[in-house]
C-alpha positions, 0 to 999 in steps of 0.5 A: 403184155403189161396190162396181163402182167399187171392183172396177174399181180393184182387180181390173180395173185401167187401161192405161197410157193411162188407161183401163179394161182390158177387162172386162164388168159383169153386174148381175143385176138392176135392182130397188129395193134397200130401201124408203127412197126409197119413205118420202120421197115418191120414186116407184118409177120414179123411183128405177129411172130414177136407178138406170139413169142411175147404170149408164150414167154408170159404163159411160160414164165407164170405157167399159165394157159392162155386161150388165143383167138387168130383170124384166118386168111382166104383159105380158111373158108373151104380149107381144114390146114394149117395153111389158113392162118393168116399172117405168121408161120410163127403162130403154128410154131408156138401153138400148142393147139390149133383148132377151126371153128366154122359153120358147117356144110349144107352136107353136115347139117344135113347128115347131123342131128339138130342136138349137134349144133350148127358149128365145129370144132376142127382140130389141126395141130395138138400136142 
């Protein structure tokens, strides 16, 4: 989080009134950084939820957008839920959208035109 602040200070930079010039964060991707946490009895969704909390804190207190990559368990190959992310149900409270991005089907190809690409775009939460 130090390394966005401290790039927001200096590259972004704030407008007479105080708030943050436009700019968008692209993290890639919330995951645990090392094992520490994990020694003293933290919990690994523990330490994503903080993590998550930490992100949208910073996006709220600079009123910024910030574009977060996660990875998904197992399930995210067949399943289109909420249940695919890996880790924390923290990450689904403090989104303000979740969206899949996978290949599609064989059946999709198939029914799609070639225009339409080889991927989609499936949204599962959106306020």
């Amino acid at each position: 989080m130090a390394i966005i602040r401290r790039w927001i200070h200096k590259n972004v930079g704030f407008e007479d009134d105080g708030r943050t010039k436009d700019c968008m964060i692209i993290y890639d991707y919330v995951k645990l950084m090392n094992g520490e946490d994990l020694k003293i009895g933290v919990q690994e969704y523990q330490v994503l939820g903080f993590m998550m909390t930490s992100l949208h804190n910073l996006a709220v207190r600079n009123d910024v957008p910030i574009f977060t990559m996660i990875q998904l368990n197992r399930d995210g190959i067949d399943k289109e839920t909420a249940d695919v992310v890996a880790g924390s149900d923290r990450v689904m409270w403090l989104t303000t959208n979740f969206s899949i991005f996978k290949p599609k089907s064989d059946e999709e190809l198939q029914a799609s035109d070639p225009d339409e690409g080889t991927h989609k775009l499936v949204i599962i939460k959106h306020r």
